[in-house]
Rosetta silent file (secondary structure, phi, psi, omega in degrees, C-alpha in Angstrom):
SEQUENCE: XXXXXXXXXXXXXXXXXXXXXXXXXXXXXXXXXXXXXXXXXXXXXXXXXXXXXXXXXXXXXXXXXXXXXXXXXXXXXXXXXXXXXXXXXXXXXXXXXXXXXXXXXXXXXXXXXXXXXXXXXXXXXXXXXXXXXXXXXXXXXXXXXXXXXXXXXXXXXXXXXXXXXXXXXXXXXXXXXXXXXXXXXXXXXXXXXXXXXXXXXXXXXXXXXXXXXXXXXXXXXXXXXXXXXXXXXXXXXXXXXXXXXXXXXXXXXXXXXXXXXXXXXXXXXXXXXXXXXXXXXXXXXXXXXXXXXXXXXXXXXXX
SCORE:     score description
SCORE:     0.000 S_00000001
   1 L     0.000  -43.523  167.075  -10.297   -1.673  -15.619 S_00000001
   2 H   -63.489  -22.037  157.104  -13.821   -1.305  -14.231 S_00000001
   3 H   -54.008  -48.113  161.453  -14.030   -4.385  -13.705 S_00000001
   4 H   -52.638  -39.272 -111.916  -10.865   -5.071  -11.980 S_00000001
   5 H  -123.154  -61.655  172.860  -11.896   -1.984   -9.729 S_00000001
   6 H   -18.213  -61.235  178.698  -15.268   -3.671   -9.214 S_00000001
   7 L   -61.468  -32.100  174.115  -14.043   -6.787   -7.744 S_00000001
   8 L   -69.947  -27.913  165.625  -12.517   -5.419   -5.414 S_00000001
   9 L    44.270   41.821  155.010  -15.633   -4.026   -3.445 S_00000001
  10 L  -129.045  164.713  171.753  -14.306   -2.399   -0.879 S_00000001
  11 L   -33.236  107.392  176.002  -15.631    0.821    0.855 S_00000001
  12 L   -44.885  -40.305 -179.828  -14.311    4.293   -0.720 S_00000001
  13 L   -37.091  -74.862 -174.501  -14.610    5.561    2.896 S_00000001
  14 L   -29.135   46.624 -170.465  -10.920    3.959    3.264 S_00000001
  15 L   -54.871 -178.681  177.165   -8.958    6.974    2.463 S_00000001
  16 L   -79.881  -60.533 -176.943   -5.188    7.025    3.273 S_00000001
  17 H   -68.253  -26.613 -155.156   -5.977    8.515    6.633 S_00000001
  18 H   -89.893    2.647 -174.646   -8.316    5.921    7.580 S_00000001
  19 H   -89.992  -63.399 -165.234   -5.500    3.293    6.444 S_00000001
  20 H   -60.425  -31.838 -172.386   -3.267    5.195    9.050 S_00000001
  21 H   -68.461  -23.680 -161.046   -5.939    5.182   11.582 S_00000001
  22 H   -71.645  -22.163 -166.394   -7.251    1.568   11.014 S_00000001
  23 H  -106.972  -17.053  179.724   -3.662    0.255   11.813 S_00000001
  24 L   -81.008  123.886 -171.323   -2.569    1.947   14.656 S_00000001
  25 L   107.021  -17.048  164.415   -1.330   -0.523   17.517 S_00000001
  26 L   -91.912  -56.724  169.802   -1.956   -3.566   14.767 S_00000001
  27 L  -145.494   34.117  160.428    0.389   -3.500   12.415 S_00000001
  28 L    44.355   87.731  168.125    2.268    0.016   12.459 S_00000001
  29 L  -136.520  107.111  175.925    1.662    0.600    8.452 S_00000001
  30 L    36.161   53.498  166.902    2.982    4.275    8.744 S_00000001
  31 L  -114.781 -148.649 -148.842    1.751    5.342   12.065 S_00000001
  32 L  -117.132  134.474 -174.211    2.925    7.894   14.504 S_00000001
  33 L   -94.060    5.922 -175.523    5.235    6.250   17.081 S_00000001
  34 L   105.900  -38.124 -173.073    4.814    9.101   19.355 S_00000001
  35 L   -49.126  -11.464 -166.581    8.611   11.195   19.231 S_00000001
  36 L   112.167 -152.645 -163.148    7.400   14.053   17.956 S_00000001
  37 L   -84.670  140.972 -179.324    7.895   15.667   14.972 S_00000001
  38 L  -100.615  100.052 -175.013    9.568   14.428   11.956 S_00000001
  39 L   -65.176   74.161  130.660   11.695   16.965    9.718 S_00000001
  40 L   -17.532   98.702  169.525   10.752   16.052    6.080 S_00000001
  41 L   -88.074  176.639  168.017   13.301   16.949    3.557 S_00000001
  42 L   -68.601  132.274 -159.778   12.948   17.348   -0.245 S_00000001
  43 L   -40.736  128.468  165.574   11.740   14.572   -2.909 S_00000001
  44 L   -73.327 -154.459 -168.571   13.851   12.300   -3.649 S_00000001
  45 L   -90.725  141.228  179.708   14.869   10.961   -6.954 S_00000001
  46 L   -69.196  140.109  153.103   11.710   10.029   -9.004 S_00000001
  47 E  -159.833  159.026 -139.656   11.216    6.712  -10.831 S_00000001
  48 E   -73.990  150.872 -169.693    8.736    5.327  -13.201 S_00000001
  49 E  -123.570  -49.273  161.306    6.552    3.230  -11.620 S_00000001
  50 E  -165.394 -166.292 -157.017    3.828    2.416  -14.901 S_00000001
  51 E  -125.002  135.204  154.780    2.019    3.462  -18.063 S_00000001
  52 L   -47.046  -69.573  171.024   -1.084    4.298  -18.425 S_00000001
  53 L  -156.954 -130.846 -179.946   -1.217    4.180  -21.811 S_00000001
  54 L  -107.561   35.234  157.309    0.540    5.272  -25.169 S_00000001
  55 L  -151.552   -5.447 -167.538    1.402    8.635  -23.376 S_00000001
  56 E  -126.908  131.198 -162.632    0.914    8.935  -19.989 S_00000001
  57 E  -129.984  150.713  172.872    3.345    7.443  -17.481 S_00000001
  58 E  -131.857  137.641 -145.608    3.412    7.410  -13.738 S_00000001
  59 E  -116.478  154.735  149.243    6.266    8.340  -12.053 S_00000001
  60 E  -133.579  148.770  170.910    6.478    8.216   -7.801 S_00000001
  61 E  -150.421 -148.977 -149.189    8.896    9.366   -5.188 S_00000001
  62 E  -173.220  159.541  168.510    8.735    9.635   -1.152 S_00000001
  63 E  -117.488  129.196  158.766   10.635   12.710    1.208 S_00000001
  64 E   -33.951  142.295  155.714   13.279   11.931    3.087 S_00000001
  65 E  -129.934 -177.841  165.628   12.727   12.507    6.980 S_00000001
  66 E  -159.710  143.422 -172.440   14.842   12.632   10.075 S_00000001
  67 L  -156.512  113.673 -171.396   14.249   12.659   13.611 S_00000001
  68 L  -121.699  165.356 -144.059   15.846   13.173   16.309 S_00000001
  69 L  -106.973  143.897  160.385   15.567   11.114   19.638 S_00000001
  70 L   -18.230  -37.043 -136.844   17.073   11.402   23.230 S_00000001
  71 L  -123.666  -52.366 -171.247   19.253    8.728   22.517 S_00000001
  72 L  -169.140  171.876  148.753   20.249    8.809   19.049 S_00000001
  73 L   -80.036  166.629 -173.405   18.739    9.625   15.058 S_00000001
  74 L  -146.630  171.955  149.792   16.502    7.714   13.048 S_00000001
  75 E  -174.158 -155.226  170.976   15.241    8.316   10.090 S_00000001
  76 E   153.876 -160.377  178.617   13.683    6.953    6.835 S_00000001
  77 E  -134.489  173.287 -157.181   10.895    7.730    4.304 S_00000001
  78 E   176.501 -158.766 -159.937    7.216    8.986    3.602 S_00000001
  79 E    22.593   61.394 -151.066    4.825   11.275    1.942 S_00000001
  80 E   -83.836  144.144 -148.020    4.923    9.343   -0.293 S_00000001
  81 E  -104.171  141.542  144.460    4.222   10.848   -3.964 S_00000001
  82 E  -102.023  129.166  154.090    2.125    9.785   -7.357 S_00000001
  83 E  -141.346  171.575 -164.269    2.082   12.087  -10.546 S_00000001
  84 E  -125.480  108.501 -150.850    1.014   11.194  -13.925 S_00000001
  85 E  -110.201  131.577  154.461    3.038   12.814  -16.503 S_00000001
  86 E   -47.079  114.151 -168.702    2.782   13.441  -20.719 S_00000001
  87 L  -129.168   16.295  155.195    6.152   11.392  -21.805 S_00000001
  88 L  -117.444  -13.385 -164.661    5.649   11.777  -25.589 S_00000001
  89 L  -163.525  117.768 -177.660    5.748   15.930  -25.681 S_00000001
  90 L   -62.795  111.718  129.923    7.393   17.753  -22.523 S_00000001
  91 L   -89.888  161.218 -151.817    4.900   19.719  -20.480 S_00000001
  92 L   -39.060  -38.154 -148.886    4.523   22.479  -18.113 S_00000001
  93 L  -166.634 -167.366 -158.305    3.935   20.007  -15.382 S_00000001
  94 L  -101.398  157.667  168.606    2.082   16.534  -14.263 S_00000001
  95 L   -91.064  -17.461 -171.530   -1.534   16.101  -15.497 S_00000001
  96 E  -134.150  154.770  160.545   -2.182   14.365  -12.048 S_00000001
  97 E   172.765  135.074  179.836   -0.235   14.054   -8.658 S_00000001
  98 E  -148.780  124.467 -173.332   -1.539   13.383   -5.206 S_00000001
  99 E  -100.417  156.322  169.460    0.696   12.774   -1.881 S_00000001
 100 L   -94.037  147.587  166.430    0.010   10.629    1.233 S_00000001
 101 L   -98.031   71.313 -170.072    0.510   11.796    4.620 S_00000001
 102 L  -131.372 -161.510  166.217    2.280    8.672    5.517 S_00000001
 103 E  -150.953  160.951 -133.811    5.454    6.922    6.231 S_00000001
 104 L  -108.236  -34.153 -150.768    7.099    4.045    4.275 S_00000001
 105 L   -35.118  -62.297  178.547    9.218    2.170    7.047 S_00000001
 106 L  -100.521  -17.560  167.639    6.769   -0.546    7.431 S_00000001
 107 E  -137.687  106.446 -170.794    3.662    0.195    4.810 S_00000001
 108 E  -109.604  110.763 -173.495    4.978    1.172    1.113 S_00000001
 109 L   -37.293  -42.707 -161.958    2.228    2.587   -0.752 S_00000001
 110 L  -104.142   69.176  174.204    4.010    1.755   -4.354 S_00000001
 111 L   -88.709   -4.304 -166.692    5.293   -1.370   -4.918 S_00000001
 112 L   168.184  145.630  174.794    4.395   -2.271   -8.163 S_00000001
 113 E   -86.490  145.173  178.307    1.763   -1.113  -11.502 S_00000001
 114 E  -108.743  -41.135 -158.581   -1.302   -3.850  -10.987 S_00000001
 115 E  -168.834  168.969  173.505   -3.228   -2.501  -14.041 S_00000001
 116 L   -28.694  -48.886 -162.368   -3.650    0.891  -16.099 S_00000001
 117 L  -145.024   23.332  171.162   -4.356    3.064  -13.456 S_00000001
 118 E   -93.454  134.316  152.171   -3.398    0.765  -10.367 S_00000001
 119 E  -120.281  128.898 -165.886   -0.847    1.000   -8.293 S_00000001
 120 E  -124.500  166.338  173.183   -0.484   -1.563   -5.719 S_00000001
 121 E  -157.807 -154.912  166.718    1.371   -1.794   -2.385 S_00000001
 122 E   165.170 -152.828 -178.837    1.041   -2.911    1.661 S_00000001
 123 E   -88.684  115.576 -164.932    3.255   -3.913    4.803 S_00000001
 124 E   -82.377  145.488  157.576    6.615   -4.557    3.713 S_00000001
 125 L   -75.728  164.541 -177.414    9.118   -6.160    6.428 S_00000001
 126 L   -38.011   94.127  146.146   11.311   -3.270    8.188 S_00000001
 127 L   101.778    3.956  177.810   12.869   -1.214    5.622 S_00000001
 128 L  -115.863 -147.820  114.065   12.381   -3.101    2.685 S_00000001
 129 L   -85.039   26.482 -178.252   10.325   -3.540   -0.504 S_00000001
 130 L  -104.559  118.451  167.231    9.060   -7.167   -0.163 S_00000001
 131 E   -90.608  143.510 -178.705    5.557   -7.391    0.941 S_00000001
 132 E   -97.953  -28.524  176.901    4.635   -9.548    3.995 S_00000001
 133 E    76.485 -159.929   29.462    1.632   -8.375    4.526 S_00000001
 134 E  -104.709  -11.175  161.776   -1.446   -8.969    5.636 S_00000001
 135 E   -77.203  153.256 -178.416   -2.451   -5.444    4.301 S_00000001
 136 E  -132.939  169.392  176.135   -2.327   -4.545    0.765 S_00000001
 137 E  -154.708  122.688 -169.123   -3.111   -1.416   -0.768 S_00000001
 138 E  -103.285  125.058 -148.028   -4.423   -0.477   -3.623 S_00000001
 139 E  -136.060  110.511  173.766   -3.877    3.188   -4.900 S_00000001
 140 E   -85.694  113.463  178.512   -5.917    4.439   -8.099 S_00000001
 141 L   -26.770  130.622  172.250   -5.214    7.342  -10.467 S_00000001
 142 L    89.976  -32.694 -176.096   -7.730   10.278   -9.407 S_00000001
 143 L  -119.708 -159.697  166.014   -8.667    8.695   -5.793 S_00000001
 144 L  -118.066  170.063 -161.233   -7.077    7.704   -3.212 S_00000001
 145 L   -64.364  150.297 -177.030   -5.800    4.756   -1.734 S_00000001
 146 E  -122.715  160.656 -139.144   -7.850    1.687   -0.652 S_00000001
 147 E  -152.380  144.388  163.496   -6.628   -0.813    1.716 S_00000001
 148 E  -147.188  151.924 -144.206   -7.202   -4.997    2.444 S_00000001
 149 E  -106.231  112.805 -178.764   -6.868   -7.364    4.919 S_00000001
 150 L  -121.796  156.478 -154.657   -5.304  -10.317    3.108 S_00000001
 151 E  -136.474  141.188 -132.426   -4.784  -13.939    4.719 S_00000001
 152 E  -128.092  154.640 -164.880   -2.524  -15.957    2.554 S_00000001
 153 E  -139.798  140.971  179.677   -3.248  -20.005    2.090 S_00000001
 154 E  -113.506  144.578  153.130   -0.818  -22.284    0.346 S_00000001
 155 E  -138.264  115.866  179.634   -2.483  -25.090   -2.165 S_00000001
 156 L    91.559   44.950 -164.674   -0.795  -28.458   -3.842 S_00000001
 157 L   167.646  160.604 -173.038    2.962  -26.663   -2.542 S_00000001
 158 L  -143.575  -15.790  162.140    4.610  -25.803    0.654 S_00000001
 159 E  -142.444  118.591 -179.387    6.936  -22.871    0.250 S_00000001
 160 L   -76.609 -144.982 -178.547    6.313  -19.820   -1.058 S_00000001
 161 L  -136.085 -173.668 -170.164    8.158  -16.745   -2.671 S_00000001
 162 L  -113.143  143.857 -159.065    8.583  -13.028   -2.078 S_00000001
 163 L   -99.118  134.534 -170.859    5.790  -11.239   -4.219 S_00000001
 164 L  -144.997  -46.285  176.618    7.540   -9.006   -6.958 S_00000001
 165 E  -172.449  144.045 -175.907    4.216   -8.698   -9.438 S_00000001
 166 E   -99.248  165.502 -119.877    1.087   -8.526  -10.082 S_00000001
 167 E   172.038  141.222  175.395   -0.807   -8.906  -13.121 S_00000001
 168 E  -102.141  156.849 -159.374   -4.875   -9.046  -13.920 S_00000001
 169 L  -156.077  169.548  178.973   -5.677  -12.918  -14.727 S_00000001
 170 L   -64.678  162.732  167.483   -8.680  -14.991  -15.047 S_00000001
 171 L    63.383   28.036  150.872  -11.758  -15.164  -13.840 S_00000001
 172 L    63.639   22.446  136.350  -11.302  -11.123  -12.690 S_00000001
 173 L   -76.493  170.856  169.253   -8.811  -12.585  -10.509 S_00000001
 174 E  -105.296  130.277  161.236   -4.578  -11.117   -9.765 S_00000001
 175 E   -92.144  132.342  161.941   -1.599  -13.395  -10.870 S_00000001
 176 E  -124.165  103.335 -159.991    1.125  -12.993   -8.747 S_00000001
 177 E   -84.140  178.909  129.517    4.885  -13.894   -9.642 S_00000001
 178 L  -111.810  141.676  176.552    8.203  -13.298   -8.270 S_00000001
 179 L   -39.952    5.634  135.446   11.028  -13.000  -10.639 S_00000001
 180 L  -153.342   35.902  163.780   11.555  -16.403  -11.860 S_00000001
 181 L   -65.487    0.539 -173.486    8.715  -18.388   -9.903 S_00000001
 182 L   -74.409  -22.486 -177.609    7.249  -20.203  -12.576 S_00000001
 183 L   -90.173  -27.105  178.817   10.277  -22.279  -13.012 S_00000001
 184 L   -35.886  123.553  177.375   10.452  -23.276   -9.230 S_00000001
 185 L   -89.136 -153.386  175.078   10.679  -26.948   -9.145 S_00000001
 186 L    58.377 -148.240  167.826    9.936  -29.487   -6.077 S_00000001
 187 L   -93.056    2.335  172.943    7.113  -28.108   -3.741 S_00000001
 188 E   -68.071  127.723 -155.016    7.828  -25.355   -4.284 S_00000001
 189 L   -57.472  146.729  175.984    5.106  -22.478   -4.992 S_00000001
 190 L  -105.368  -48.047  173.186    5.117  -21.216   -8.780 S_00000001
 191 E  -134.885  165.834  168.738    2.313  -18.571   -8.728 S_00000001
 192 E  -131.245  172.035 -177.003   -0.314  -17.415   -6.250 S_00000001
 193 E  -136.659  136.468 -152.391   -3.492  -16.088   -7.651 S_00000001
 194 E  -102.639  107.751  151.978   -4.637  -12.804   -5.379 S_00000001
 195 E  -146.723  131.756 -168.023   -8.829  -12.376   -4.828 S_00000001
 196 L   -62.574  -30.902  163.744   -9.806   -9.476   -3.538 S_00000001
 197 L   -71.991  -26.703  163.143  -13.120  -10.145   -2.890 S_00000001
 198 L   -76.123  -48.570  166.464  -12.576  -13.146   -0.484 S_00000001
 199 L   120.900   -8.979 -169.998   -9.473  -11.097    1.041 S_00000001
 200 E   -80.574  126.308  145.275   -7.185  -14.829   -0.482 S_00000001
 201 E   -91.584  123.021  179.681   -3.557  -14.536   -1.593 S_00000001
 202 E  -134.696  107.389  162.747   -3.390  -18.908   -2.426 S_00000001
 203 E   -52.033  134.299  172.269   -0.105  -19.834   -3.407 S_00000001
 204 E  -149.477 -177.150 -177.081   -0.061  -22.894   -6.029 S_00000001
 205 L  -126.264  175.873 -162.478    1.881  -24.760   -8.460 S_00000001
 206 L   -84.727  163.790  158.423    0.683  -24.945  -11.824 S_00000001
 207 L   -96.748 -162.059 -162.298   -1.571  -27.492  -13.131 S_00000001
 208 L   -74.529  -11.467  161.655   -1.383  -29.385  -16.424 S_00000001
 209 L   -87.321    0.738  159.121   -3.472  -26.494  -18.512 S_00000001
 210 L  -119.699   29.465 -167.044   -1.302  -24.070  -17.197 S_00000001
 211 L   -65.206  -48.617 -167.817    2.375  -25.928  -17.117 S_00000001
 212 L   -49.479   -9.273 -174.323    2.921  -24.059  -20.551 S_00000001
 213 L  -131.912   86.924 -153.192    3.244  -21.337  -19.286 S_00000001
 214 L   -87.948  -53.883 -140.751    6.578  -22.382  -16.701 S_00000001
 215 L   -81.352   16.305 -157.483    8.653  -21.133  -19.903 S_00000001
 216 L   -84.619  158.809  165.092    6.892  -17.354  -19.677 S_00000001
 217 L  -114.296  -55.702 -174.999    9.264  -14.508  -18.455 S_00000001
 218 L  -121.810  169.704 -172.986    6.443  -12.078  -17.834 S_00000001
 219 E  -162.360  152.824 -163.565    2.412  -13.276  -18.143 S_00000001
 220 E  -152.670  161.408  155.340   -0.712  -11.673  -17.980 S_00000001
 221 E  -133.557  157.449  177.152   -4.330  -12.444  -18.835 S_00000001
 222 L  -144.024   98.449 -168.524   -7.190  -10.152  -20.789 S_00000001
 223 L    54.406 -106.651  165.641  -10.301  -12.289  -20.066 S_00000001
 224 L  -104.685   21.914  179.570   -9.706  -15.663  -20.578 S_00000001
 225 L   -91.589  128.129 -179.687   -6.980  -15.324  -23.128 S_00000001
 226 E  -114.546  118.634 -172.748   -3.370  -15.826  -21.503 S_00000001
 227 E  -104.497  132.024  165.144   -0.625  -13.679  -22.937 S_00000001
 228 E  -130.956  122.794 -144.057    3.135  -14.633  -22.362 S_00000001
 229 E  -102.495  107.671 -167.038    6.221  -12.796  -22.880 S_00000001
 230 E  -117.580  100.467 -169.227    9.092  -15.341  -23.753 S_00000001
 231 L  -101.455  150.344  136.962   12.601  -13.437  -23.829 S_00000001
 232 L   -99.886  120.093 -145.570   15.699  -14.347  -25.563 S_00000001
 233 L   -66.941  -27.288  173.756   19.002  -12.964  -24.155 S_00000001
 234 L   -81.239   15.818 -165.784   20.045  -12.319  -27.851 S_00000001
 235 L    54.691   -7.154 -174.566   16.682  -10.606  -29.069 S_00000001
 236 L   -75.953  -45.409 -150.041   16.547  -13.218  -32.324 S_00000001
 237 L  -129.472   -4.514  157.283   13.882  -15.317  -30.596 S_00000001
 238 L   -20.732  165.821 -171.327   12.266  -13.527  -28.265 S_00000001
 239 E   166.859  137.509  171.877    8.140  -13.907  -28.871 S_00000001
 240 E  -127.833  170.347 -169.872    5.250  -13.534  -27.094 S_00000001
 241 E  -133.582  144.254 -158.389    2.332  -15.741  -26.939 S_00000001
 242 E  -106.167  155.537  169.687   -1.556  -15.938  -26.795 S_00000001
 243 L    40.081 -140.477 -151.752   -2.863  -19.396  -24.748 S_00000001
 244 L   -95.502  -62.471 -162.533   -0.289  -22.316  -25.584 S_00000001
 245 L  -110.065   32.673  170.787    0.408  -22.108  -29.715 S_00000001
 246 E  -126.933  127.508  152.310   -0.690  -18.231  -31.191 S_00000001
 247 E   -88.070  139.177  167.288    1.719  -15.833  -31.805 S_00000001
 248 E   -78.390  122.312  166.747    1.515  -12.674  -31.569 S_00000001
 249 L   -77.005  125.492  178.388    3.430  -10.531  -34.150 S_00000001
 250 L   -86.740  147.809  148.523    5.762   -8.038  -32.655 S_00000001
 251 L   -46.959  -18.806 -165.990    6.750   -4.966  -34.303 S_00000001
 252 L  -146.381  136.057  163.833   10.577   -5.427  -33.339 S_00000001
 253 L   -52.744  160.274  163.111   13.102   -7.810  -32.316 S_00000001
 254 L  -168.934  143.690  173.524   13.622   -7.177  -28.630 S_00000001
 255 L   -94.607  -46.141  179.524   16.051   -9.188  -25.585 S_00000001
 256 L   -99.520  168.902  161.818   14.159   -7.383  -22.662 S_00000001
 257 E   143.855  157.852 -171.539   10.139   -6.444  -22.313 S_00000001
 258 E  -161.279 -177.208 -174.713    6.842   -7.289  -19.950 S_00000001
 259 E   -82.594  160.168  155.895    3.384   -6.226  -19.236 S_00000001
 260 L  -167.501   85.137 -177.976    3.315   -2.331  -17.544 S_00000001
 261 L    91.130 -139.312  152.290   -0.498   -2.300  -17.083 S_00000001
 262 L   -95.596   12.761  168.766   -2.073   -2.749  -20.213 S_00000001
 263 E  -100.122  179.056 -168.479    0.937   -1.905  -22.017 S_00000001
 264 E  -143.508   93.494 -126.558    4.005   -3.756  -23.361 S_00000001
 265 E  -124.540   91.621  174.410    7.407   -3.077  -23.153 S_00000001
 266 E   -74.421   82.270 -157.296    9.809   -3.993  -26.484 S_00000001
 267 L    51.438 -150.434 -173.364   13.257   -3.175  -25.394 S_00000001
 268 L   -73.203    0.050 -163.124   12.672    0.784  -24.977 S_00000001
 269 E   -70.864  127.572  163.064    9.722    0.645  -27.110 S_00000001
 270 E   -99.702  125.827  168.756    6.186    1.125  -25.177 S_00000001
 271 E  -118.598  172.146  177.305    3.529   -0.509  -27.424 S_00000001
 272 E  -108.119  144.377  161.682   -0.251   -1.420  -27.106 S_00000001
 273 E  -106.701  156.822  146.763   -2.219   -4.602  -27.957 S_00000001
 274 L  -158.982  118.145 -165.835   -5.317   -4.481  -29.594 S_00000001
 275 L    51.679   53.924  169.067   -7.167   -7.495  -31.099 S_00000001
 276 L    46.440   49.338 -176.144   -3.747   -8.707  -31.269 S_00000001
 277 L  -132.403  130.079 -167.263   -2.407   -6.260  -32.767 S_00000001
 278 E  -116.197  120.554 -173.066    0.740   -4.465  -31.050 S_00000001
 279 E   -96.692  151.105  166.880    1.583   -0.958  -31.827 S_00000001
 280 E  -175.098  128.949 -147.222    4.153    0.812  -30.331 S_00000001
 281 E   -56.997  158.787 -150.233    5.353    4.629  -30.160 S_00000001
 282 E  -107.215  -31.011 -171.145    8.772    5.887  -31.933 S_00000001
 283 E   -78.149  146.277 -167.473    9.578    7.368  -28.323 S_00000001
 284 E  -137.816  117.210  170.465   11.877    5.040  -26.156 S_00000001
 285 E   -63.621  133.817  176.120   12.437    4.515  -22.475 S_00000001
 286 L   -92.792   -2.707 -167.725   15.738    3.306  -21.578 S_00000001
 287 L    72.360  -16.484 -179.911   14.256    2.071  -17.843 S_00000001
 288 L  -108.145   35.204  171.004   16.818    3.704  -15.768 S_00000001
 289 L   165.695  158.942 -176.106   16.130    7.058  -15.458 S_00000001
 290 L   -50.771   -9.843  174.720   13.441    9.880  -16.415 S_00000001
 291 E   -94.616  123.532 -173.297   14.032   10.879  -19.873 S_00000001
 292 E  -108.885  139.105  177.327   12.065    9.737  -22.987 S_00000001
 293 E   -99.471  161.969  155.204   14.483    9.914  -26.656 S_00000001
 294 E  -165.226  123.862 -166.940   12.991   10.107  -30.030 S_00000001
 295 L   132.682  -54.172 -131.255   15.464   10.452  -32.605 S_00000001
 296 L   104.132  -29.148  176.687   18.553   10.234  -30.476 S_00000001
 297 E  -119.486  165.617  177.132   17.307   13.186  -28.810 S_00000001
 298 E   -45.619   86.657 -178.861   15.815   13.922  -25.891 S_00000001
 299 E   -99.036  -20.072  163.844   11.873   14.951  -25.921 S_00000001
 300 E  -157.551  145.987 -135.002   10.802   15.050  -22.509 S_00000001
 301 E  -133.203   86.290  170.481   12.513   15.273  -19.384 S_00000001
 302 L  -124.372   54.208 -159.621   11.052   14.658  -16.230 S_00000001
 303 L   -91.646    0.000    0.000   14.342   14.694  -13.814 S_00000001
């Protein structure tokens, strides 16, 4: 993780206000449009955004606002929220949580877990959750957010995808997917690879040491070893894999599961690797909602 953090090398000075100030009149990632005041309602429903590790989960949500104008209402969302909550044994409260003074319409802090204690986001088109960019944002447990100018290059391909996740990859580089680009045929782009220190998103298609891994559902790398998550809709065959031909033994059959961070997600199970060895905790996330079971019952609750 320090490493990842490293590379990026940019200036701490770049708080969240200095994101809103840096943008206003370029590319309106959350700034003040002038009307006046915006009436801010209560958080809205929470959802898990990634795992730390093999207890600590981070959850975000955003406040409603409304505002209204000579003409008509508007409204939308902002202040936008992180906290980082115990999800094996219910406690009093978050161990972490820090809000933005922002707004979402056009720059959504949370788009996606990058790494352990990453969260990454930028300028979305109007109202959505696809980033267009050319800002990105990077928002780290304990600080605050950090912010890049990114200028996107296509190579060996000609059309690219809508960015749905990132992933740390070689060479201290970001792999970035969409939700089935790897299989895109034609000219069409399969991955981009994201570095931060140049400021390049460069869309590409794979070459012949990395064709193998077309048949991946989710992929990752942890230094130059390339891990790939291979699902079966029945759970019989499901498998994941280190480089082209080592398996990795899972504890469990499983039909769904991906990277979240440096974790790994078997069906509800969250497990850990280490030296390729995957562990993974008797409590189990169902993915749709706020509650961890162990048992059958319910152990912590963070609705």
């Amino acid at each position: 993780m320090k490493h990842l953090l490293k590379k990026f090398e940019i200036k701490r000075l770049i708080v969240a206000a200095m994101v809103t100030l840096m943008c206003v009149g370029m590319w309106g990632c959350g700034v003040d449009d002038g009307w006046g005041e915006r009436e801010f309602r209560a958080y809205d429903v929470a959802k898990v955004v990634g795992f730390v590790d093999d207890s600590l989960v981070i959850v975000a949500d955003s406040r409603e606002w409304m505002q209204e104008t000579p003409d008509y209402a508007i409204g939308g969302h902002g202040h936008q929220r992180l906290r980082v909550f115990n999800y094996r044994i219910q406690e009093d409260g978050p161990r972490w949580v820090d809000t933005l003074d922002n707004f979402v319409d056009e720059c959504d802090y949370v788009l996606g877990q990058l790494s352990d204690s990453v969260v990454w986001g930028g300028q979305t088109s109007l109202y959505t959750k696809v980033w267009k960019g050319p800002l990105m944002t990077f928002w780290k447990i304990g600080e605050k957010p950090i912010v890049k100018n990114i200028s996107v290059e296509t190579e060996r391909c000609s059309q690219t995808f809508f960015v749905k996740n990132m992933r740390s990859w070689i060479e201290e580089t970001i792999i970035v997917l969409s939700e089935k680009s790897l299989r895109y045929g034609g000219d069409t782009c399969q991955y981009a690879v994201l570095d931060t220190v140049a400021g390049t998103l460069t869309f590409k298609r794979l070459d012949e040491n990395l064709k193998w891994i077309q048949k991946c559902d989710d992929v990752r790398a942890w230094g130059d070893d390339v891990y790939c998550v291979i699902l079966d809709n029945e759970g019989e065959n499901s498998l994941i894999l280190k480089n082209i031909n080592d398996t990795i033994p899972t504890p469990r059959k499983f039909a769904i599961g991906g990277f979240w961070g440096n974790m790994i997600k078997l069906s509800g199970n969250i497990c850990s690797i280490h030296d390729d060895e995957i562990t993974c905790s008797d409590v189990i996330w169902y993915g749709n909602e706020l509650k961890f079971y162990e048992n059958g019952e319910v152990v912590v609750d963070l609705e």
